[in-house]
PADREN-186311 format. One record per atom (N, C-alpha, C, CB): x, y, z. Coordinates in steps of 0.1 Angstrom, whole numbers, padded with zeros to 4 digits, always signed. Glycine has a CB too. Example, Ala and Ser with C-alpha at 12.3 -4.5 7.8 and 13.67 -1.06 7.14 Angstrom:
BEGIN
+0132-0057+0078+0123-0045+0078+0132-0033+0078+0113-0045+0090+0128-0022+0071+0137-0011+0071+0129+0000+0079+0141-0006+0057
***
This chain:
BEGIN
+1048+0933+1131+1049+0948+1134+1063+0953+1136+1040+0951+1146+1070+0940+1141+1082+0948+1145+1091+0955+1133+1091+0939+1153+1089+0952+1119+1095+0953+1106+1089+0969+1103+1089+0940+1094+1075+0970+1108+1068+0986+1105+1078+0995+1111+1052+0990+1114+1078+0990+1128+1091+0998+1139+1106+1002+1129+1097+0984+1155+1111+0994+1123+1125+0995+1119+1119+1005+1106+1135+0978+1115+1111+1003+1103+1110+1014+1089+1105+1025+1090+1101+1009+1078+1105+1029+1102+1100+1043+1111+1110+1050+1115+1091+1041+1125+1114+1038+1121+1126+1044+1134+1140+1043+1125+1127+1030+1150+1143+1040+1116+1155+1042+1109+1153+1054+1098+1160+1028+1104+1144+1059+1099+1137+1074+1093+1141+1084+1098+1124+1076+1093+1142+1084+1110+1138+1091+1124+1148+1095+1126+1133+1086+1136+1160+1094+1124+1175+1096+1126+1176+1102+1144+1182+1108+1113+1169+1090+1150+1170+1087+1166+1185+1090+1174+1167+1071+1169+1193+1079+1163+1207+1081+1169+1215+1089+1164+1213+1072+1169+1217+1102+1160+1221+1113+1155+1231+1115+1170+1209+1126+1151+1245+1121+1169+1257+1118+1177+1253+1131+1183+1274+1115+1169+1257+1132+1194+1256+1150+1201+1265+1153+1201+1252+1156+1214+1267+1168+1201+1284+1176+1200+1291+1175+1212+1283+1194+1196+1298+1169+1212+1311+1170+1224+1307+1182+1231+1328+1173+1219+1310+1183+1248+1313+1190+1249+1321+1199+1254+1309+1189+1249+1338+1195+1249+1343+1201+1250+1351+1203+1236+1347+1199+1259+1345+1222+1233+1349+1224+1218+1363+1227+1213+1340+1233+1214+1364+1224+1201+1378+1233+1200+1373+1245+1193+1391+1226+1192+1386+1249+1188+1384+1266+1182+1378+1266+1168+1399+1275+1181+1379+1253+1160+1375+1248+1147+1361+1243+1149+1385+1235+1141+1355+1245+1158+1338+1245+1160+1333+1252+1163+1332+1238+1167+1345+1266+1165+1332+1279+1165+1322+1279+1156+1337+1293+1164+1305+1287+1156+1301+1287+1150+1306+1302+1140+1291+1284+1155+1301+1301+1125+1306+1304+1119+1296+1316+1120+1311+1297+1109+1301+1331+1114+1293+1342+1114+1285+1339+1103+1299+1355+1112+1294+1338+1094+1283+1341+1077+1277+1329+1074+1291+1345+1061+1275+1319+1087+1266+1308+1082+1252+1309+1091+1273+1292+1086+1240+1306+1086+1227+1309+1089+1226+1302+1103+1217+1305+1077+1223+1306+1113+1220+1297+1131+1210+1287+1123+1209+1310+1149+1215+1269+1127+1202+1258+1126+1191+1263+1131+1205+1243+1133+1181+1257+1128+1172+1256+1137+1169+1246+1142+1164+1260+1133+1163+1246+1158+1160+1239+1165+1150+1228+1155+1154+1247+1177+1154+1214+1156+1142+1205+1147+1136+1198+1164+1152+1189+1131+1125+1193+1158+1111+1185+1169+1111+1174+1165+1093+1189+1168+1120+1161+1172+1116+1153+1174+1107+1144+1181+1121+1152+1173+1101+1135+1178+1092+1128+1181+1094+1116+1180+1084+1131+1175+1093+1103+1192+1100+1087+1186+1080+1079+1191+1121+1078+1203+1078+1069+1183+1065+1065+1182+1071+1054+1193+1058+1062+1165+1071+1054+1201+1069+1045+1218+1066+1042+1228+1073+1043+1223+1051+1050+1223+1041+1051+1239+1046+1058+1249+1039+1036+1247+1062+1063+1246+1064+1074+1260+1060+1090+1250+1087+1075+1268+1058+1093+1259+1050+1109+1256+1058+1122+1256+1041+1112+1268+1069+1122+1271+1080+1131+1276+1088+1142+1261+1093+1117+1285+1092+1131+1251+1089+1143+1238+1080+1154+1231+1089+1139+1230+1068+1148+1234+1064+1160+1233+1056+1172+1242+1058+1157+1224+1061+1167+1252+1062+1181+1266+1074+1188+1264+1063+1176+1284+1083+1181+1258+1100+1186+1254+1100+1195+1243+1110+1173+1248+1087+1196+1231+1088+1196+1220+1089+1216+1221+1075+1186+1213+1094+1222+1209+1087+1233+1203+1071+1237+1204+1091+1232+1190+1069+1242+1212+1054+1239+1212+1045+1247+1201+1048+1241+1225+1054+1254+1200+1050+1269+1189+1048+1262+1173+1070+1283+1188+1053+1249+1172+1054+1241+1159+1045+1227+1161+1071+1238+1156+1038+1230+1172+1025+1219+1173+1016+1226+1174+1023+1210+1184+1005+1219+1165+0988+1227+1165+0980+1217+1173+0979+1229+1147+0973+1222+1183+0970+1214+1197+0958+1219+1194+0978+1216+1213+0944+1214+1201+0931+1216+1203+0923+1205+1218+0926+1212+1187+0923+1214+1224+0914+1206+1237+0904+1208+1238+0915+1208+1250+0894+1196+1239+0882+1194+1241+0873+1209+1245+0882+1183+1252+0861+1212+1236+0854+1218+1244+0845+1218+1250+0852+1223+1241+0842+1220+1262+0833+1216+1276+0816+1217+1270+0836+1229+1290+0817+1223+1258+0801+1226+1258+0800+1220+1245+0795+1243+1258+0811+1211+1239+0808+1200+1231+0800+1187+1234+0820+1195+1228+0788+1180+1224+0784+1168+1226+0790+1156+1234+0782+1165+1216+0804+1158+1231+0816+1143+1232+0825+1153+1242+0827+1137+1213+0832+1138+1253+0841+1141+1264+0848+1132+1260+0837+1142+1278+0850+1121+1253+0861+1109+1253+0874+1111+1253+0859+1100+1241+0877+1124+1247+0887+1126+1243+0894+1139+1250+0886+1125+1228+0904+1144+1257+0906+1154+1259+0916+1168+1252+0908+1151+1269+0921+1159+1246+0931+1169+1238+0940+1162+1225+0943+1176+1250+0942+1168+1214+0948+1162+1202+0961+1174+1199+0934+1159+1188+0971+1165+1195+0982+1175+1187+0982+1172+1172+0999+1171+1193+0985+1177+1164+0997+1173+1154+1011+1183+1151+0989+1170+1139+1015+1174+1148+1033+1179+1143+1030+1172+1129+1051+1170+1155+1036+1180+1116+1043+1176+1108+1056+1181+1100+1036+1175+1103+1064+1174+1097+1079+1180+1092+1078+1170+1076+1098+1176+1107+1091+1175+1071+1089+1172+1055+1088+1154+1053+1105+1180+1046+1086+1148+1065+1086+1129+1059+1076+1127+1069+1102+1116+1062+1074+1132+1080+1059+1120+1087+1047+1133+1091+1064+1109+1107+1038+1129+1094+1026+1138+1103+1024+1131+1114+1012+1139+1096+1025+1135+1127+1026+1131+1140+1014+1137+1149+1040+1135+1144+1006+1126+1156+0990+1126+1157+0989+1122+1175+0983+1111+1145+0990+1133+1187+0985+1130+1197+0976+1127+1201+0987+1133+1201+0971+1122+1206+0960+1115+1216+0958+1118+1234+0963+1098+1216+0952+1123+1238+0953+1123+1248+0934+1119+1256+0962+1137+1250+0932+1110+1263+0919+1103+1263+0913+1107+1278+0920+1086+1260+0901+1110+1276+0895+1110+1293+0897+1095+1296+0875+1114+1295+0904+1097+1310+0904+1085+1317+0890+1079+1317+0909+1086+1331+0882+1083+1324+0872+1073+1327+0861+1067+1319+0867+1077+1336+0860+1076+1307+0858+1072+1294+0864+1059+1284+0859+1083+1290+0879+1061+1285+0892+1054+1281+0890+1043+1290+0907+1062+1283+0884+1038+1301+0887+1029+1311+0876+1024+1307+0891+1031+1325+0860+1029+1306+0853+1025+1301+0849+1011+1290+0852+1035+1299+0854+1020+1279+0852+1012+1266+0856+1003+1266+0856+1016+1255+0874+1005+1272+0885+0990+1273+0875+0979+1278+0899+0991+1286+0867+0984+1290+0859+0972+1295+0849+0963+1289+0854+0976+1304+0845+0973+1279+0835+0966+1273+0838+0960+1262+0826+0973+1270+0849+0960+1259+0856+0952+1247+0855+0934+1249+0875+0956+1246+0862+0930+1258+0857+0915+1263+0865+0906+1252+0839+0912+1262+0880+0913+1252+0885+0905+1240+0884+0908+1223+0878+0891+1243+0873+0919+1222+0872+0923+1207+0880+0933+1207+0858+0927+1200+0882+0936+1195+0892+0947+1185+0881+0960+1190+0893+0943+1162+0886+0969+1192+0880+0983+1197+0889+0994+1195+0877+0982+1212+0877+1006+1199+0883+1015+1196+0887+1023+1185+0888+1012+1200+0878+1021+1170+0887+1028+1160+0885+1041+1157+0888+1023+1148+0892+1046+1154+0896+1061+1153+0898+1067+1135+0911+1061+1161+0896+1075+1130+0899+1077+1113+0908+1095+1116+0877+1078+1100+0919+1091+1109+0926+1104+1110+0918+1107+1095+0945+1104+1112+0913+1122+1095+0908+1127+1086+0915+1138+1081+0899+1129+1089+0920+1137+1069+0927+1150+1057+0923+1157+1048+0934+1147+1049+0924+1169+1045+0921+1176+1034+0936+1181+1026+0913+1188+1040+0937+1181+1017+0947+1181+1011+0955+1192+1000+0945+1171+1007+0936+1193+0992+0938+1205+0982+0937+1218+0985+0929+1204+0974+0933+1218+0998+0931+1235+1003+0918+1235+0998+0941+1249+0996+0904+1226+0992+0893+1235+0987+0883+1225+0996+0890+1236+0968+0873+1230+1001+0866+1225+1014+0850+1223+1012+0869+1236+1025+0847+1220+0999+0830+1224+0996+0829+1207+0987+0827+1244+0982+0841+1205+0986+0835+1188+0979+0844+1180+0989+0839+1184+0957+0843+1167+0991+0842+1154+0996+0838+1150+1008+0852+1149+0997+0840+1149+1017+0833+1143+1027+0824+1149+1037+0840+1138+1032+0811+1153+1041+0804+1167+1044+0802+1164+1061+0785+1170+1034+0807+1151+1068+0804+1150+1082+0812+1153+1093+0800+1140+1083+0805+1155+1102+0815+1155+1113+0826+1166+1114+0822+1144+1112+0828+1179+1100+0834+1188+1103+0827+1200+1095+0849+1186+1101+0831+1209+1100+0824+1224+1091+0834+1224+1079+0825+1242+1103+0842+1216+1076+0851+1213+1064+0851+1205+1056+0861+1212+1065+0844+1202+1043+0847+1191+1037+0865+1183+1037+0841+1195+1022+0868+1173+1037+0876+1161+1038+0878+1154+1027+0872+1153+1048+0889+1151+1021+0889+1139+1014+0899+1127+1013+0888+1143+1004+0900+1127+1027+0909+1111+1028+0908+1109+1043+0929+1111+1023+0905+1094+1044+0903+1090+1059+0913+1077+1062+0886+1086+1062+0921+1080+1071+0928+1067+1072+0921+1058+1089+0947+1073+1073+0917+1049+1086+0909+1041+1096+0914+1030+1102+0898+1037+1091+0915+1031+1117+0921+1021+1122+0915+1019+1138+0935+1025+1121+0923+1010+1143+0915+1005+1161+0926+1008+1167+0909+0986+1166+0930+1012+1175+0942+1013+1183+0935+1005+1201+0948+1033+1183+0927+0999+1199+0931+0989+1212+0923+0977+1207+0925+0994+1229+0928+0965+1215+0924+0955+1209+0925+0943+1230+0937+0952+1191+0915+0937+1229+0914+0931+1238+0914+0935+1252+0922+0925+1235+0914+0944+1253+0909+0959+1268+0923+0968+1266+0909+0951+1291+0931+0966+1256+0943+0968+1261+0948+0976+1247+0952+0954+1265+0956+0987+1248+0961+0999+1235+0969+0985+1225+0978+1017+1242+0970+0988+1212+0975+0978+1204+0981+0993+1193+0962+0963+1198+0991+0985+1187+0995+0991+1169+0989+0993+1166+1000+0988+1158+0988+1007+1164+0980+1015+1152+0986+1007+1138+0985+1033+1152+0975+1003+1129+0978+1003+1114+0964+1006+1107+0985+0987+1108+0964+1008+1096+0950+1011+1092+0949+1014+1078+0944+1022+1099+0935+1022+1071+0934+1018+1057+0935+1029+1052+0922+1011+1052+0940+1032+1042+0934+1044+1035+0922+1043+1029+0942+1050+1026+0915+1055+1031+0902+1058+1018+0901+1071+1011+0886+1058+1023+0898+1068+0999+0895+1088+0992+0877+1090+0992+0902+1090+0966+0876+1098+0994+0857+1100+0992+0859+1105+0977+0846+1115+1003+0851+1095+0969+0846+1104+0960+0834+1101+0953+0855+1106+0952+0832+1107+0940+0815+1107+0937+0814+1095+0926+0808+1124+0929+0804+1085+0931+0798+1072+0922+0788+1078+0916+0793+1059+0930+0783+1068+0911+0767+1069+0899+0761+1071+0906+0760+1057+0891+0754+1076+0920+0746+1078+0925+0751+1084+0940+0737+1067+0924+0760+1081+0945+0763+1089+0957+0776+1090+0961+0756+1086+0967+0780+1096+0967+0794+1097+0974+0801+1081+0980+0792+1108+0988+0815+1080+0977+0819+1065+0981+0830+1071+0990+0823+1051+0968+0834+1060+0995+0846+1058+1000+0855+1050+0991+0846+1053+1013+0867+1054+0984+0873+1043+0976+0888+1038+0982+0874+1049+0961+0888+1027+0986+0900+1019+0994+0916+1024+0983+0895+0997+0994+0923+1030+0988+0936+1033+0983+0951+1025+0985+0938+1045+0989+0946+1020+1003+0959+1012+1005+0952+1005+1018+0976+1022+1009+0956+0994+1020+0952+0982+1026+0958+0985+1040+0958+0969+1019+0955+0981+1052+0970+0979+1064+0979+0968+1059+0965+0973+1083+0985+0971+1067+1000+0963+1066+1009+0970+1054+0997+0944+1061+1007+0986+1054+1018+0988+1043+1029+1000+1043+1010+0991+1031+1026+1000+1061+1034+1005+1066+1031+1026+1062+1048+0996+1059+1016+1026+1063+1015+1043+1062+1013+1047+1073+1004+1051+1053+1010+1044+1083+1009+1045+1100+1011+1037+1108+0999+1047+1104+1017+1043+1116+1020+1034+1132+1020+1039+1141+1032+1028+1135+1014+1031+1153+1007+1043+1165+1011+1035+1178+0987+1045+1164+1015+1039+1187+1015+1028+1206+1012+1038+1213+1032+1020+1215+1004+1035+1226+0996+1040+1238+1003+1033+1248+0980+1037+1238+0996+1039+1257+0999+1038+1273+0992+1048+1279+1015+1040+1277+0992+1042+1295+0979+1049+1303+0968+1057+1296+0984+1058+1311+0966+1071+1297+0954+1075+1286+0959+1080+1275+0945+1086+1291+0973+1079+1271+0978+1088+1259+0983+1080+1249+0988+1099+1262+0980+1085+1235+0982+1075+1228+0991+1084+1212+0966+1066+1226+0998+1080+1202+1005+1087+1193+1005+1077+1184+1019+1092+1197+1005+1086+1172+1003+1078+1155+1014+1087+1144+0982+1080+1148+1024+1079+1141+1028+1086+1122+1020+1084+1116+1039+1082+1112+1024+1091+1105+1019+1089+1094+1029+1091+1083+1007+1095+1093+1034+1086+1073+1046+1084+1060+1041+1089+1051+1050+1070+1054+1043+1108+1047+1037+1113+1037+1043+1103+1027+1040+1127+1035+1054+1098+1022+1057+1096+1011+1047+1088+1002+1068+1092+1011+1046+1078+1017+1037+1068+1014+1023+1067+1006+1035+1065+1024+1015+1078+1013+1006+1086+1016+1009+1091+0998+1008+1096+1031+1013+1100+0997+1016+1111+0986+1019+1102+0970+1032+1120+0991+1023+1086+0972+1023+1078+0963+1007+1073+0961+1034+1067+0968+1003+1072+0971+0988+1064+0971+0974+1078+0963+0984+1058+0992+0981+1088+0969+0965+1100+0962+0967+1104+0952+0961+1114+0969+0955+1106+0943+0958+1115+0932+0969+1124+0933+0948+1124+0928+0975+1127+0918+0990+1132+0918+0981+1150+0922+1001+1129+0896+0969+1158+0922+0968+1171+0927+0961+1169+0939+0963+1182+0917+0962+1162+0947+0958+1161+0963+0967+1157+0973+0949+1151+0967+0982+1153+0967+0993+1153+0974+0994+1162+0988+1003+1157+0965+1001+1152+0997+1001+1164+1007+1012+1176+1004+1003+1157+1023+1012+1187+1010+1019+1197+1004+1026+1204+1019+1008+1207+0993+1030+1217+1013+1031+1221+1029+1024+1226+1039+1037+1226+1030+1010+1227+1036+0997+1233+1042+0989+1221+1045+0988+1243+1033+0980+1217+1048+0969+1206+1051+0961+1211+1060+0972+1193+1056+0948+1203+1063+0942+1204+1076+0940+1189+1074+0929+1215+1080+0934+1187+1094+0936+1175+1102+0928+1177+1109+0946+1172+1107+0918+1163+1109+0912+1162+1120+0910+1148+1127+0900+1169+1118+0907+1145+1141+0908+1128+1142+0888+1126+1150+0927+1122+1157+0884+1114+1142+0872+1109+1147+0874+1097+1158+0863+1104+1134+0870+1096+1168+0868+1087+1173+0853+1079+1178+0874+1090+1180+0856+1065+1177+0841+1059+1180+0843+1047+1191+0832+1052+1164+0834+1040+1194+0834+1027+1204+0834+1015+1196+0821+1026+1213+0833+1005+1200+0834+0992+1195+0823+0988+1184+0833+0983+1206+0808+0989+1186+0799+0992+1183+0800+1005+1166+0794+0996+1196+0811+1013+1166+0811+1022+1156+0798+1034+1162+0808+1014+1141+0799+1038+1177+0788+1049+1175+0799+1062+1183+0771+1044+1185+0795+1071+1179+0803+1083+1185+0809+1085+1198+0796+1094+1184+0826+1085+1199+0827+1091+1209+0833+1105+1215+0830+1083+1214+0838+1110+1201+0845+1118+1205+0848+1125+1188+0858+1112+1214+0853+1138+1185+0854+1147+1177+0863+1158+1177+0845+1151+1176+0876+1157+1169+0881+1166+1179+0890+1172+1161+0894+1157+1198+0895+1185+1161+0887+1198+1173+0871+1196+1171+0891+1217+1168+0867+1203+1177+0852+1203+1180+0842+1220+1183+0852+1193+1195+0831+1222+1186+0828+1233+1190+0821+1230+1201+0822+1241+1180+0811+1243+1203+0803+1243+1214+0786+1231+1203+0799+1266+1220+0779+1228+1210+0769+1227+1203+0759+1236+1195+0764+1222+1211+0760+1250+1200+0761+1265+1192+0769+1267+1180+0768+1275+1200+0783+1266+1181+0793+1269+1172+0790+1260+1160+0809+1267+1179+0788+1245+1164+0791+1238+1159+0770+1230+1153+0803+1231+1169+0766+1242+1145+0753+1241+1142+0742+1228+1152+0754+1237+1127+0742+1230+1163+0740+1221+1171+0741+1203+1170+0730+1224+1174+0753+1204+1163+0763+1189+1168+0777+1186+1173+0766+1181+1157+0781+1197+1172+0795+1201+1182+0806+1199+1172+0797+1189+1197+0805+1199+1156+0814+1198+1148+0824+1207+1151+0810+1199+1137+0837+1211+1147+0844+1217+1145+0854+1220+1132+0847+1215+1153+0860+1230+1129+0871+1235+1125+0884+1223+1123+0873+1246+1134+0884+1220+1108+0894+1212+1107+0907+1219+1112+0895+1208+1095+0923+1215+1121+0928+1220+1122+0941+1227+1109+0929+1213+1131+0945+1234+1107+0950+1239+1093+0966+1241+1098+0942+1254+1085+0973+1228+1093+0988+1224+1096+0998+1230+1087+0989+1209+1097+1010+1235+1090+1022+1244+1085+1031+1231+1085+1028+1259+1097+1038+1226+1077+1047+1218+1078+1061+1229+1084+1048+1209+1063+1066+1215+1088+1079+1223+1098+1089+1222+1088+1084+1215+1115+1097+1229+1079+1107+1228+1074+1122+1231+1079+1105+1232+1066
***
């Protein structure tokens, strides 16, 4: 894993130098050059403190709704900019303390980050959102009572001789996600390029998408749905509204 870390983190341009500060007169800023804009970084290391730091105006956030089926989960972000898609977690404690316990040494916990890609929402995957989907990347992020690396699979839904499949795109271990937790909160990339090599050449991710993340227990039974609705909203199962992401340029 530690080879995933260097091929993230030397992406990331972490160590970017800061401007002195004391300027000279050859660093005024220039009139007829356009003001930068503020960019959102994000470093995948189980500390969190970036994104309380973050632009928040350029994260699409969704907290749990109280009159949803599922409490496992309390609140999800994503950030994306033109190379990763960046995936918060934030977990009911006593739910999150729960499961860990019941693991007993097994792999637990997986989760499927779910995508839509083409903007059209009436064909691929019909569950779990009022949006059809067509790519699920699937993974466990704890393992042994305890948060572990995110890595996981890709899949595309599409239509067999008789019914809808899941068709395997990319294996783990290939470096399209990487995820670390701590206490209840937990964060995942994801490597469009990566990603954008592996899907049909017109489902590429682009600069629009929607996002949504499933969570389940060890067992594979439901624990969480996020975004989500009321059990009302959400034709009495508490589905929700995929979230519909603006890349940050």
């Amino acid at each position: 894993m530690a080879s995933v870390m260097c091929v993230f983190s030397c992406k990331k341009g972490d160590t970017t130098p800061t401007q002195p500060e004391d300027k000279t007169p050859s660093d005024k800023t220039d009139p007829e050059k356009p003001e930068e804009k503020p960019t959102v970084k994000l470093t995948i290391d189980g500390k969190f403190e970036d994104w309380a730091a973050a632009d928040q105006t350029k994260i699409k956030s969704f907290k749990n709704n109280p009159d949803s089926p599922w409490d496992a989960v309390k609140e999800i972000r994503v950030y994306a900019n033109a190379d990763f898609v960046y995936f918060y977690i934030r977990y009911n404690h006593d739910s999150l303390e729960e499961q860990l316990d019941l693991m007993e040494g097994e792999d637990g916990l997986p989760i499927r980050l779910c995508l839509n890609t083409d903007g059209e929402f009436t064909s691929g995957y019909e569950n779990y959102f009022l949006e059809c989907y067509d790519f699920i990347v699937e993974g466990a992020v704890a393992t042994g009572g305890e948060f572990t690396d995110f890595d996981g699979t890709l899949h595309q839904r599409v239509q067999g001789a008789e019914k809808m499949e899941w068709k395997e795109l990319l294996k783990p271990g290939n470096n399209l996600v990487f995820g670390k937790g701590s206490g209840d909160e937990y964060e995942i990339m994801l490597a469009r390029e990566i990603f954008n090599n592996a899907v049909p050449a017109d489902q590429k991710m682009g600069d629009k998408f929607s996002a949504g993340v499933r969570f389940y227990d060890i067992a594979w039974g439901e624990l969480s749905n996020m975004p989500n609705a009321s059990a009302e909203e959400g034709e009495g199962n508490g589905w929700g509204h995929l979230l519909e992401i603006t890349t940050d340029k």
